[in-house]
MARPA-104555 format. One record per residue: x, y, z of N, C-alpha, C in turn. Coordinates in steps of 0.2 Angstrom, whole numbers, plus 5000, padded with zeros to 4 digits. Each point is the difference from the previous one (the first is absolute). Example, Ala and Ser with C-alpha at 12.3 -4.5 7.8 and 13.67 -1.06 7.14 Angstrom:
<atoms>
ATOM    nu    nv    nw   cau   cav   caw    cu    cv    cw
ATOM  5066  4972  5039  4996  5006  5000  5004  5006  5000
ATOM  4998  5005  4996  5004  5006  5001  4996  5005  5003
</atoms>
This chain:
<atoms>
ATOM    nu    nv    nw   cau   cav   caw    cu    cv    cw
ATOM  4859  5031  4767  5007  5000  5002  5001  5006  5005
ATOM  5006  5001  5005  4998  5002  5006  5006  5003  4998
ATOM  4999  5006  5000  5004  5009  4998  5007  5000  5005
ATOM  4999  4998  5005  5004  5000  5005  5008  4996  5000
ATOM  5004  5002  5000  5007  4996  4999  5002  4996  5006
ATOM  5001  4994  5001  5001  4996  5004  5006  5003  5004
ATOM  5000  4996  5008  5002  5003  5005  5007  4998  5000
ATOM  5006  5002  5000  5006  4999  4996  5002  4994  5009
ATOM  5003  4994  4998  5004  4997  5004  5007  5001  5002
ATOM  4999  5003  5006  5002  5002  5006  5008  4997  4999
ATOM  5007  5001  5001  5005  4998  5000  5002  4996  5008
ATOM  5004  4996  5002  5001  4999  5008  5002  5009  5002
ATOM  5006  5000  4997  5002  5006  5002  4995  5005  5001
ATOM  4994  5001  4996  4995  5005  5000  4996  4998  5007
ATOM  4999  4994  5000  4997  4999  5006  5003  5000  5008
ATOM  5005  4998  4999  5006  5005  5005  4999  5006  5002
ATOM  5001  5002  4996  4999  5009  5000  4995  5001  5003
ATOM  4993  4999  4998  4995  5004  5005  5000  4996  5008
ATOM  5004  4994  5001  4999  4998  5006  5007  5005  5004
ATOM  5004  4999  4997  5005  5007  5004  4995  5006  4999
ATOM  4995  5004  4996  5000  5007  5001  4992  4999  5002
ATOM  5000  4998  5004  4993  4998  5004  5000  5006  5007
ATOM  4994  5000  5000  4999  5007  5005  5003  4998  5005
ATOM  5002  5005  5006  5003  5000  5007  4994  4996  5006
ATOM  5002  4999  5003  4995  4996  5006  5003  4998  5005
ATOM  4997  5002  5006  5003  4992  5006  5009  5000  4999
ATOM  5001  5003  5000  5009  4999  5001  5002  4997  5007
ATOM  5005  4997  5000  5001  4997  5006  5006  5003  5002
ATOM  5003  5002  5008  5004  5003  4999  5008  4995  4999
ATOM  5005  5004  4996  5005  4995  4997  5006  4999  5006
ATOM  5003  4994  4998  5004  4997  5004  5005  5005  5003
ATOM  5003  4998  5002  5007  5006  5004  5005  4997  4996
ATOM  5003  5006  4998  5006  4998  4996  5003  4996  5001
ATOM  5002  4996  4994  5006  4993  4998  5007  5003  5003
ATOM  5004  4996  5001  5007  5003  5002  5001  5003  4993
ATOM  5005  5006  4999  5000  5003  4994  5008  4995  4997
ATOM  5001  5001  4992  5002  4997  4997  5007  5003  4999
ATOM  5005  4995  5002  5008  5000  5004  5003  5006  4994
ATOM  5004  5002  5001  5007  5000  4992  5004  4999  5000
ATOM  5001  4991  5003  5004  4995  4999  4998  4994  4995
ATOM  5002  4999  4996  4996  4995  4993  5005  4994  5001
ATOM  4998  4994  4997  5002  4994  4998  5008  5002  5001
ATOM  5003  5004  4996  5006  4999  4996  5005  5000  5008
ATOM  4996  5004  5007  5004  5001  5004  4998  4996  5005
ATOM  4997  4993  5000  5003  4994  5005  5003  4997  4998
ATOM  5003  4995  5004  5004  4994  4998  5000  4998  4995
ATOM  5006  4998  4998  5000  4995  4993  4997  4991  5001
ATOM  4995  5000  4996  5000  4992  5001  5004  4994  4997
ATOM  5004  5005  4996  5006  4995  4998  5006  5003  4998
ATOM  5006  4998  4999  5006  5004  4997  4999  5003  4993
ATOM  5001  5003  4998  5002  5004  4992  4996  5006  5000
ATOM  4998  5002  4994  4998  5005  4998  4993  5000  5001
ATOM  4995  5005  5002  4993  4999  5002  4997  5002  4995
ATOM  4994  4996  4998  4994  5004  4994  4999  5004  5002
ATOM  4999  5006  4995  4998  5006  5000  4994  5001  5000
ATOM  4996  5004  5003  4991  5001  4997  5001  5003  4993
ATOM  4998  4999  4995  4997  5001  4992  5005  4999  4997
ATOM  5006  4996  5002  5008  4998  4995  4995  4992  4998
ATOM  5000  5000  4992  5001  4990  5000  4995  5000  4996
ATOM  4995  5004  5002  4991  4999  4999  4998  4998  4990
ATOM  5000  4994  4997  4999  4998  4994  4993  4998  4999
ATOM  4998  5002  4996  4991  4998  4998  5001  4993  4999
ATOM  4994  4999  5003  5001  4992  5002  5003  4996  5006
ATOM  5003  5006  5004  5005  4996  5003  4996  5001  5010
ATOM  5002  4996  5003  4998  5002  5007  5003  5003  5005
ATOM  4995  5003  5004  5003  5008  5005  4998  5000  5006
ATOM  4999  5001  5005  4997  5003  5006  4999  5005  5003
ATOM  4997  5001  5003  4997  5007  5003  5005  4999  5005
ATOM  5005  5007  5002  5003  5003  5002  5000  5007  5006
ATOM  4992  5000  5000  4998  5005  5004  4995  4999  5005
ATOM  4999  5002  5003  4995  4999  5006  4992  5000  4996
ATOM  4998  5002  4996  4995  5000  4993  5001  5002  4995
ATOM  4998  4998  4994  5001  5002  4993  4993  5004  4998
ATOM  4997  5002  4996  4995  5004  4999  5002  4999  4992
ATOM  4994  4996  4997  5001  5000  4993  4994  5006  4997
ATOM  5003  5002  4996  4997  5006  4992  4997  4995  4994
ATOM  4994  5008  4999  4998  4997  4995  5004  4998  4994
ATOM  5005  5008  5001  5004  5001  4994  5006  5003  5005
ATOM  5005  5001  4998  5006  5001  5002  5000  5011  4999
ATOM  5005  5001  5006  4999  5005  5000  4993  5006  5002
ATOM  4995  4998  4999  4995  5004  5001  4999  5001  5007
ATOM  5003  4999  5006  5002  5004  5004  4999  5007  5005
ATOM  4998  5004  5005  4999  5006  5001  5009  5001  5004
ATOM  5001  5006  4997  5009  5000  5002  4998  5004  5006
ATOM  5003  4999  5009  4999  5003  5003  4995  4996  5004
ATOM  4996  4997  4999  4995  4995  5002  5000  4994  5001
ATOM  5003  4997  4994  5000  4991  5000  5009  4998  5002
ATOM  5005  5007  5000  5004  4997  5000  5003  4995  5007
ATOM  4999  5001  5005  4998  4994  5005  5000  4993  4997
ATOM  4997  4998  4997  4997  4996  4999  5005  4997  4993
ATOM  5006  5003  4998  5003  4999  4992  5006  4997  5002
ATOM  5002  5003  5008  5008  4999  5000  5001  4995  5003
ATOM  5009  4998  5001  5001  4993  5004  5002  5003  5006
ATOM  5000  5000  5004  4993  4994  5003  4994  5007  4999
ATOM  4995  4997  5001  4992  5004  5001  5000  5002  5007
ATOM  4996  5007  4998  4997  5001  5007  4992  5000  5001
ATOM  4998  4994  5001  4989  5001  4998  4999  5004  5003
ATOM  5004  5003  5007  4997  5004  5006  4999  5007  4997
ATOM  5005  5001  4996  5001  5007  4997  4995  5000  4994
ATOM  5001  4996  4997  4992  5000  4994  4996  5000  5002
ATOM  4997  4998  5006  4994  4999  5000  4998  5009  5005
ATOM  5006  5001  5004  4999  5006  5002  4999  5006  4994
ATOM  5001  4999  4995  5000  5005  4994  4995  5000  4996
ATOM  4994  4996  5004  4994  4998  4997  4994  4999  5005
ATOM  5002  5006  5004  4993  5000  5004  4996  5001  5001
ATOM  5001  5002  4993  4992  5006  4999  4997  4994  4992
ATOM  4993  4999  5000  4997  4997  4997  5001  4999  4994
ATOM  5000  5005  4997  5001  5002  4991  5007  4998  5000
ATOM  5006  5000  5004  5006  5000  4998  4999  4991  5000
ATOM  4999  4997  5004  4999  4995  5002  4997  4996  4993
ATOM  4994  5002  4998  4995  4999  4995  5003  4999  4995
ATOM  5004  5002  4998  5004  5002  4993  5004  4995  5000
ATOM  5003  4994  5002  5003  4995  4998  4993  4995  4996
ATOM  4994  4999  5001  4995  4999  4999  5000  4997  4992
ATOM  5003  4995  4997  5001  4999  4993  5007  5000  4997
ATOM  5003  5004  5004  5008  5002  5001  5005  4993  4999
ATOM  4997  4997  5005  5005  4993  5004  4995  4996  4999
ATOM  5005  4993  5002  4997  4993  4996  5000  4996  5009
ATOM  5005  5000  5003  5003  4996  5004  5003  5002  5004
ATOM  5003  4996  5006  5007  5001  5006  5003  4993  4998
ATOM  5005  4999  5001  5002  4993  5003  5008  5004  5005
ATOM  4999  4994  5005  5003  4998  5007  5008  4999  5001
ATOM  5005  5003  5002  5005  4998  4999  5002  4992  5000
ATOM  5002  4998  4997  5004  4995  4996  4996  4995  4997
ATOM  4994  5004  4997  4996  4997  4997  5002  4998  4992
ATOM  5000  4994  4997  5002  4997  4994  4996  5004  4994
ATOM  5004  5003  4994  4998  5004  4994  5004  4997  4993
ATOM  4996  4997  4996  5002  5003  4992  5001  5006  4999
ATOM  5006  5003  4998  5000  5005  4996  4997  4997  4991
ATOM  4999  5006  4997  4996  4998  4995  5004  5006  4994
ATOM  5003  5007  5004  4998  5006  4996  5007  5004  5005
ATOM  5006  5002  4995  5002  5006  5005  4999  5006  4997
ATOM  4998  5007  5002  5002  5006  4996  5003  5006  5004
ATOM  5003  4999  4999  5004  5006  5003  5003  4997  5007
ATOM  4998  5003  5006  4998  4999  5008  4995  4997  5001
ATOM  4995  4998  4995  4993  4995  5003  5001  4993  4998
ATOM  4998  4995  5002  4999  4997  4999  4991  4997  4999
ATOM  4999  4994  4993  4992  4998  5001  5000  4994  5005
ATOM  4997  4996  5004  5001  4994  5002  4994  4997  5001
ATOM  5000  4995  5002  4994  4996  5002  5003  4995  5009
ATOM  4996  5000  5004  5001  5000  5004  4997  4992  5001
ATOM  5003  4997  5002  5000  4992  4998  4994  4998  5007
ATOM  4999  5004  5006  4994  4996  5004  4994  5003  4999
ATOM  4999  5003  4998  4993  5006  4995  4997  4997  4998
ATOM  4994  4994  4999  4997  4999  4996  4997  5004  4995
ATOM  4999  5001  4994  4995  5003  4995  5000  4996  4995
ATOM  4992  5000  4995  4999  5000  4995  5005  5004  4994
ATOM  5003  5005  5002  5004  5003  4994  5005  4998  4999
ATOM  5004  4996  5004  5007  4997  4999  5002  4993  5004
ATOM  4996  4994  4997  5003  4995  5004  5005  5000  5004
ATOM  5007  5005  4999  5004  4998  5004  5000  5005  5005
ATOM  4994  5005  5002  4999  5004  5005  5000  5008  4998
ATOM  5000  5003  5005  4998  5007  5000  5003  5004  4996
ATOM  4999  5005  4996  5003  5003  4994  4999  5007  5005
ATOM  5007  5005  4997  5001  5005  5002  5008  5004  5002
ATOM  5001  5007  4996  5006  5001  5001  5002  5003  5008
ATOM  5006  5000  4999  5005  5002  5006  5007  5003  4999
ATOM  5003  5005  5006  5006  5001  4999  5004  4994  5000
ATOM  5006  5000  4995  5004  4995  4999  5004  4998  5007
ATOM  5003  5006  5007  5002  5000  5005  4996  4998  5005
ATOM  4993  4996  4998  4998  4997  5005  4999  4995  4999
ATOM  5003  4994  4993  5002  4994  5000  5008  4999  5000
ATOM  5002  4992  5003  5007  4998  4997  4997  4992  4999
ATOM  5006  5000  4998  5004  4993  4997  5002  4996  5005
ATOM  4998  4997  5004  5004  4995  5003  5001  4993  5001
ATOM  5003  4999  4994  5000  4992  5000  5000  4994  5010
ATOM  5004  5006  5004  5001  4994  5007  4993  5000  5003
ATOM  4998  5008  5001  4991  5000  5002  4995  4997  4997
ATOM  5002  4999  4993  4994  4995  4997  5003  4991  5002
ATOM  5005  4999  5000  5002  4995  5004  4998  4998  5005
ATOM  5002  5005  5005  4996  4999  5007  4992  5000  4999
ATOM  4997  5004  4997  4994  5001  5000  4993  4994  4997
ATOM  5006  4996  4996  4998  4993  4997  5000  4993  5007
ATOM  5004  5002  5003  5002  4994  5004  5000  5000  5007
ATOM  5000  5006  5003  5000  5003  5006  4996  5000  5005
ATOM  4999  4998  5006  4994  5002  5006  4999  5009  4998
ATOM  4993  5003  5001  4998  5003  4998  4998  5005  5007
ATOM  5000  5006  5002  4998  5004  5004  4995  5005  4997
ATOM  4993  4999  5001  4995  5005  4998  4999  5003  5006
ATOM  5001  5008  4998  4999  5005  5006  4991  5002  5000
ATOM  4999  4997  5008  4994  5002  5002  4998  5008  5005
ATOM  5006  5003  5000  4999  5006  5004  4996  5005  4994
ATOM  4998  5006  5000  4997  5002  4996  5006  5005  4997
ATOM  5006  5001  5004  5007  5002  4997  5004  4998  5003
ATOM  5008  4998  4998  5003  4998  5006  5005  5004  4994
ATOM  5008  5000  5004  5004  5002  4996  5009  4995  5003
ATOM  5002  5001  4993  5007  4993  4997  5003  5003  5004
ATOM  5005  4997  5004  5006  5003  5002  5006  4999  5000
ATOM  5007  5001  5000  5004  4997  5000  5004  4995  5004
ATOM  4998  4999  5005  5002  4997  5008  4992  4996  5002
ATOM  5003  4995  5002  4992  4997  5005  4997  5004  5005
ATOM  5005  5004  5003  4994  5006  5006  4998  5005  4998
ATOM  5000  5000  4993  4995  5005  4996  5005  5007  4999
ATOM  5007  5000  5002  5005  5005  4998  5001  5001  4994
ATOM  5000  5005  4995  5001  5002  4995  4994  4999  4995
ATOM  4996  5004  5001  4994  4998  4998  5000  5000  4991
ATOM  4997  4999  4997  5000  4998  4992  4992  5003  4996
ATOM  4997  4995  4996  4996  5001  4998  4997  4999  5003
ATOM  4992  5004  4999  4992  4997  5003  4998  4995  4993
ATOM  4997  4995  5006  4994  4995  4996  4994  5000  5005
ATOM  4995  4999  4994  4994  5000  4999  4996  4992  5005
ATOM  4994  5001  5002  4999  4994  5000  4999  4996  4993
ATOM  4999  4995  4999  5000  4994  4996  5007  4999  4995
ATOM  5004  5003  5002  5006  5001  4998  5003  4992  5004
ATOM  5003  4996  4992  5003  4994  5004  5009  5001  4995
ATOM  5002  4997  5006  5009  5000  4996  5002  4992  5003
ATOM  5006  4999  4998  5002  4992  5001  5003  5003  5006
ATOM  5000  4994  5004  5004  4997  5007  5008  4998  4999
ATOM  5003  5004  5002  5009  4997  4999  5001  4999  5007
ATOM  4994  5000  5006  5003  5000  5008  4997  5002  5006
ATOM  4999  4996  5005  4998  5005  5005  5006  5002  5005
ATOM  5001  5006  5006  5002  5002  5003  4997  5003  5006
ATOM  5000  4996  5006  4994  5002  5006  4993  5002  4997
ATOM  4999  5005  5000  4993  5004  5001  5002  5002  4991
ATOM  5003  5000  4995  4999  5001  4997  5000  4997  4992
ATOM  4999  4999  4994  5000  4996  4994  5003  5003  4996
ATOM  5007  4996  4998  5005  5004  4994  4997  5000  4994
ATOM  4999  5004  4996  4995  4998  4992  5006  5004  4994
ATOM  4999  4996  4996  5003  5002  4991  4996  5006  5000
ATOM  5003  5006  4999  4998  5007  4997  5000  4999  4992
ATOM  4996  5001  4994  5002  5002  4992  5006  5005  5000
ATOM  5005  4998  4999  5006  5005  4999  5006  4999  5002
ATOM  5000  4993  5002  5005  4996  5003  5000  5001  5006
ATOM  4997  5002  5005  5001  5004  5006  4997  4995  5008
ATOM  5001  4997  5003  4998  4996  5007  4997  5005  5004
ATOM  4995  5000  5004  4997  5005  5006  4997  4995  5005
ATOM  4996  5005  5003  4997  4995  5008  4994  5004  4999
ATOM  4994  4994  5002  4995  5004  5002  4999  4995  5007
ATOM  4994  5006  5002  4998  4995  5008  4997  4995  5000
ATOM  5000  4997  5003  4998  4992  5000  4993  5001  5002
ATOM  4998  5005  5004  4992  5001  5001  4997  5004  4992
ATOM  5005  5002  4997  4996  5005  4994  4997  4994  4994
ATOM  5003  4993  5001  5000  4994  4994  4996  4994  5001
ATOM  4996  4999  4996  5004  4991  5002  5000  4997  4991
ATOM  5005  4995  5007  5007  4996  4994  4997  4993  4998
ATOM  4999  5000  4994  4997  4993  4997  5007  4994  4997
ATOM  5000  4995  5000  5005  4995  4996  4997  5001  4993
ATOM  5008  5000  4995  4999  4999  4993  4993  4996  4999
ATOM  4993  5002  4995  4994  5000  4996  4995  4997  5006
ATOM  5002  5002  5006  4992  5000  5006  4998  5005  5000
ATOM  4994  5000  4999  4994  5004  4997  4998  5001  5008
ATOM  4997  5007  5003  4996  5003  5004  4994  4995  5001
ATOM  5000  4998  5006  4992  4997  5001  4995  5004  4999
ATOM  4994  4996  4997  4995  5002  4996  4995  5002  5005
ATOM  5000  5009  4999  4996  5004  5005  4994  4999  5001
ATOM  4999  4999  5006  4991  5002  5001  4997  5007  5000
ATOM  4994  5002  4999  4997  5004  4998  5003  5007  5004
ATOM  4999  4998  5007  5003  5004  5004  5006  5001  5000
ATOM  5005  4998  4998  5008  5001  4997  4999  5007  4996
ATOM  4998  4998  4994  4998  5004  4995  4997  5009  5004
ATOM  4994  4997  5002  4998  5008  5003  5005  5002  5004
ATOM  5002  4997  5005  5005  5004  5004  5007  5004  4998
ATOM  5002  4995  4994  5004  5005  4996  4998  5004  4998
ATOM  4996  5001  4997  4998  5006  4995  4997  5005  5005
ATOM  4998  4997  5008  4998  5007  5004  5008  5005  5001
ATOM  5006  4995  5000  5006  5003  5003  5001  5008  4994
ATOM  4996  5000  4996  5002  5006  4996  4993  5003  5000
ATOM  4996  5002  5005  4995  5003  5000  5003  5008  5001
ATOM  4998  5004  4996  5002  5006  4999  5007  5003  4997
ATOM  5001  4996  4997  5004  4999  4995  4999  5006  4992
ATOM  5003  5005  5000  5000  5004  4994  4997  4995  4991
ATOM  4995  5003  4999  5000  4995  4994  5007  5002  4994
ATOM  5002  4998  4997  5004  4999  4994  5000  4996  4995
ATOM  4999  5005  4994  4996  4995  4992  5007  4996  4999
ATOM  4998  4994  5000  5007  4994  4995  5003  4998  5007
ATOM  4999  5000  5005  5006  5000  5007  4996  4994  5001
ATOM  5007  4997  5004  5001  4992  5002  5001  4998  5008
ATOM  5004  5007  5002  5003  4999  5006  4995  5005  5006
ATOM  5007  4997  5006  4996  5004  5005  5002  5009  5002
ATOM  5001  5002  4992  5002  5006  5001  4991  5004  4996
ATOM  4995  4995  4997  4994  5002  4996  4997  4993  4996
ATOM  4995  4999  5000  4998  4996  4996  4993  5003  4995
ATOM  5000  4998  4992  4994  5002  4998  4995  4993  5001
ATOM  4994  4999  4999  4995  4994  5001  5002  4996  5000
ATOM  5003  4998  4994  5002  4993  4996  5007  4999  5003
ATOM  5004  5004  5004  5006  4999  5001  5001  4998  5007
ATOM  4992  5003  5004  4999  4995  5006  4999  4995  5000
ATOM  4996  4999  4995  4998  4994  5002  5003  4993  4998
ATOM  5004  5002  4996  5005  4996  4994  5004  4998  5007
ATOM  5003  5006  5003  5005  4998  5004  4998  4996  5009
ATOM  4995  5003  5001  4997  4994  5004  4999  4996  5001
ATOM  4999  4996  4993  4999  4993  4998  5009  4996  4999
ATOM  5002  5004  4998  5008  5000  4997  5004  4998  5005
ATOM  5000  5003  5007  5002  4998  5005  5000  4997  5004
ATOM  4995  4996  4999  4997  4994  5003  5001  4994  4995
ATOM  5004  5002  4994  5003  4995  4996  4993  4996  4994
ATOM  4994  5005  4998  4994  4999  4996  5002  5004  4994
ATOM  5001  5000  4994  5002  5004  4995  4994  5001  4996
ATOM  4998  5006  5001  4994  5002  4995  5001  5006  4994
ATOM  4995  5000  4995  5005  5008  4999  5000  5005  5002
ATOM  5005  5005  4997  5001  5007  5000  4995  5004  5000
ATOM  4995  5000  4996  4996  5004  4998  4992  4997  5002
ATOM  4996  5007  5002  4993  4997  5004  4997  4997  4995
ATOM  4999  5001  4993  4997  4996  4995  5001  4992  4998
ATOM  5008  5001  5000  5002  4994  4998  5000  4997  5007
ATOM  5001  5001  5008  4998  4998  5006  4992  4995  4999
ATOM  4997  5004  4999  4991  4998  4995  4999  4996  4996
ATOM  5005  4999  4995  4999  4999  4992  5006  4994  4999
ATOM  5005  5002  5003  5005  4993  4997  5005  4998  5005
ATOM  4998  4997  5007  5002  5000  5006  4998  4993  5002
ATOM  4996  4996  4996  5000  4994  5000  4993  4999  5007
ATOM  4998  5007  5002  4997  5001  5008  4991  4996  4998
ATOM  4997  4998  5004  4996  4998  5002  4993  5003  5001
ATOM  4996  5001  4994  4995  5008  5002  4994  4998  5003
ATOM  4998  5003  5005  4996  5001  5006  4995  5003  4998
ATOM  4993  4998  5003  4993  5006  4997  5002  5006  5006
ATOM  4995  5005  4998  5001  5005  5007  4997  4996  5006
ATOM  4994  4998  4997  4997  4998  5008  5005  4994  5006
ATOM  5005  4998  4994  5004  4994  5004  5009  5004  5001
ATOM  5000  5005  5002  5005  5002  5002  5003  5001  5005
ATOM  5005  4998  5002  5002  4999  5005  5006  5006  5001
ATOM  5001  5000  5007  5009  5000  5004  5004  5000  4994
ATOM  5003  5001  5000  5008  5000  4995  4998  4999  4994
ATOM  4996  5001  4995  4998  5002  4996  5002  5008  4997
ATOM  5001  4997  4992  5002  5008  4995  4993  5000  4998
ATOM  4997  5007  4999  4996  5003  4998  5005  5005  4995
ATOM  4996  4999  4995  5001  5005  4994  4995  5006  4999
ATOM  5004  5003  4996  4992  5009  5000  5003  5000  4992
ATOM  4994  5003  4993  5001  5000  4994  5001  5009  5000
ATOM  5001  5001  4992  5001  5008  5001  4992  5005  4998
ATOM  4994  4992  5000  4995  5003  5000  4993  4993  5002
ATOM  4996  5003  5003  4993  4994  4999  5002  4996  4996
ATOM  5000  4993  5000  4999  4995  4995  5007  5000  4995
ATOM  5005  5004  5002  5005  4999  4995  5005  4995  5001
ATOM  5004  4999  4996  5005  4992  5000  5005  5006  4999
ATOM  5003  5004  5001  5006  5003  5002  5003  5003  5006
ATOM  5005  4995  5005  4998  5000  5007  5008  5007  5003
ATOM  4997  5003  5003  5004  5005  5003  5002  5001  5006
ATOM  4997  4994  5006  5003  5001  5007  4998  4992  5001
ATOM  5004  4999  5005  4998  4994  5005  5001  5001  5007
ATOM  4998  4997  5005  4998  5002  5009  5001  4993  5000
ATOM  5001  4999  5008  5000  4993  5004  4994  5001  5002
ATOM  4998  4994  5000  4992  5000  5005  5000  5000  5008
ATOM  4997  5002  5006  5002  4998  5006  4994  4998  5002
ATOM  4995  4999  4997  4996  4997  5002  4994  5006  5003
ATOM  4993  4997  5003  4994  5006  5002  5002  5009  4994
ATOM  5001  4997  4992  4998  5004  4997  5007  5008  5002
ATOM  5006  4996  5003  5004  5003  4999  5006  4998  4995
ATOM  5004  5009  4998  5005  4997  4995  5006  5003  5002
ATOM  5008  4998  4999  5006  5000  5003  5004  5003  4993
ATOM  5000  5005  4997  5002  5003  4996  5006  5007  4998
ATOM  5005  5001  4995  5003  5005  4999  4997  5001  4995
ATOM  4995  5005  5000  4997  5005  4996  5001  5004  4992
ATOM  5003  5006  5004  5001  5003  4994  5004  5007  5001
ATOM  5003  5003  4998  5007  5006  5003  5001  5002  5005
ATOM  4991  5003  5002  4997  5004  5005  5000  4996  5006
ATOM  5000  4993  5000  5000  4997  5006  5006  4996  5002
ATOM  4999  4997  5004  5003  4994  5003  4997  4992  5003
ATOM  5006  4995  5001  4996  4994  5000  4996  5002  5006
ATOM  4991  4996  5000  4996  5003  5002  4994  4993  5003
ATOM  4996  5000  5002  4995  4996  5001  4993  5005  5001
ATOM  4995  4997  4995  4994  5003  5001  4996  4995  4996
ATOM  4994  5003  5000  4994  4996  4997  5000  4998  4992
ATOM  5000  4995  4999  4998  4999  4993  4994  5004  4997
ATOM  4995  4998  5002  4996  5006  5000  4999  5004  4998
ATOM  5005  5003  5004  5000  5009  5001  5006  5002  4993
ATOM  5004  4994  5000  5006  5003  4994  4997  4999  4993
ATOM  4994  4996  4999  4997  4999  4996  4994  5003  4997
ATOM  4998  5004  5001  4993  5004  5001  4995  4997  4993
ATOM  5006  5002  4994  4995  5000  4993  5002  4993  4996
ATOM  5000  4994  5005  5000  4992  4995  5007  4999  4999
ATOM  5005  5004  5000  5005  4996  4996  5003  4995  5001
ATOM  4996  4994  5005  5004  4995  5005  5001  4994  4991
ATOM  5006  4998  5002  4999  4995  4991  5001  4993  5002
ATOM  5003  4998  5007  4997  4992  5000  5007  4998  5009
ATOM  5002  4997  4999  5004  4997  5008  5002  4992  4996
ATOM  5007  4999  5000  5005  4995  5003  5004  4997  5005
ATOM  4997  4995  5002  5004  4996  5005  5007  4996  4998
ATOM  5006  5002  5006  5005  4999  4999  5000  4993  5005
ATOM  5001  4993  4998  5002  4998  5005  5002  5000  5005
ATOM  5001  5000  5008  5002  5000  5005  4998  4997  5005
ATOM  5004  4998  5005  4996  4995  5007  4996  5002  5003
ATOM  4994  4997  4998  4997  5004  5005  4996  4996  5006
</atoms>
């Protein structure tokens, strides 16, 4: 019998971890700042209708449903656990990601969210509350696939980055929809972009209440009407679905954030970790896979490909060892043995050789998503 104690299985989380604390390499250089983030919130556009307006974090009952209220939400493992002085950006209404992410320049600060966080979700994105305790809120974020909660991504939040709106869930049930394709564009109160409001994120979708020339009237969560530009969107009829991308759809979004700061848990175009790229790549193109690069792998209903038959727009997975089944990064494939990736703290979204990112075996297998091709 063999003296040695068996090699302990690895948790998702744990295999996260060494994919965010993975050596520096090959940086690419990062984007030019996003437009920085207003300090005009929801409560100060227009009303979208007479009476009292939802409050962000007035209403919130377990069990009951909420919306995201800010330009990104950023879910906790645990509530409070927070750096004071560092994370607060990233806590109030509205957010400022420009200011967070500038508070996290420097790698180790950057690296320390690394287990920390769960998730982002999108402004006016649909949540169960689950949990309130104090200011935080638990939720589950209802587009998020995961194996850990049927009804979506689990993780807490400040309670003033959700509300209650019964008219926004209204419109958002029945409404032409505007998904913003700019990589930021920003709400404003006037259709020639006077009184500017919130930033949103690309893949951030709200209902349709209107067009006006050159620009698209949308339901804010908060009771609130704004414009965004008619070039920043496009506007779908109530449950038409995006037509079904070609491979080259796919890659070319995902080059639009080439150099792109990595961020562990991040969904938007303010940082993406692996799984949050590529989740959202697919997502905006209206293909719904999971959250998570394991479960992306493992419970995504995906199509698995040998290595030698790997194509263009292929997910490549990497384990957290030779031969192991506990999966810690995923890359888009580009084809001649290149891969389209947000890495791990130190870097940014990047292109380089499979190969080369792979030195010591850890490749763990490649799923194909449908798409036109």
């Amino acid at each position: 019998m063999s003296t040695h104690s068996p090699t302990p299985r690895l948790t998702r989380r744990d295999g996260l971890r060494l994919a965010a604390t993975g050596t520096a390499g090959l940086a690419v250089a990062g984007l030019a700042s996003l437009a920085p983030a207003s300090a005009v919130g929801p409560a100060d556009l227009p009303a979208e209708r007479p009476g009292p307006r939802p409050e962000p974090g007035v209403g919130l009952t377990p069990g009951g449903v909420a919306h995201v209220a800010v330009t990104a939400t950023t879910l906790w493992v645990d509530p409070r656990t927070n750096r004071p002085g560092i994370d607060d950006p990233s806590l109030t209404n509205p957010v400022d990601l420009d200011a967070w992410n500038a508070n996290m320049e420097d790698t180790e600060t950057r690296r320390w969210l690394t287990g920390e966080l769960e998730s982002q979700a999108v402004l006016g994105s649909e949540v169960i509350v689950d949990e309130i305790d104090g200011d935080w809120a638990h939720i589950v974020v209802t587009a998020q696939g995961t194996p850990r909660d049927p009804r979506g991504y689990p993780g807490w939040v400040p309670t003033i980055h959700l509300v209650v709106d019964d008219g926004f869930a209204d419109h958002a049930a029945s409404a032409p929809t505007a998904t913003v394709t700019a990589l930021t564009s920003t709400l404003s109160g006037t259709p020639s972009g006077n009184h500017p409001g919130v930033d949103v994120s690309f893949d951030t979708i709200l209902p349709v209440l209107g067009r006006t020339g050159h620009a698209v009237r949308v339901a804010v969560p908060g009771g609130g009407r704004a414009h965004l530009p008619a070039d920043d969107v496009v506007v779908r009829e109530d449950g038409e679905q995006p037509p079904l991308p070609t491979v080259e759809d796919i890659v070319a979004t995902g080059e639009r954030f080439l150099g792109l700061r990595y961020l562990w848990a991040g969904v938007s175009a303010y940082g993406f970790d692996c799984s949050g790229y590529t989740y959202t790549l697919f997502h905006h193109h209206g293909i719904a896979i999971d959250r998570d690069a394991g479960d992306q792998m493992n419970h995504s209903g995906l199509e698995p490909v040998e290595r030698v038959d790997i194509q263009r727009g292929d997910l490549v997975f990497f384990a957290t060892e030779p031969g192991g089944d506990s999966i810690r990064h995923v890359a888009l494939y580009l084809g001649d043995d290149q891969i389209m990736q947000a890495p791990n703290a130190a870097r940014s979204v990047e292109i380089m050789s499979l190969t080369e990112y792979d030195p010591t075996g850890e490749y763990a297998g490649a799923r194909r998503v449908r798409l036109a091709r």
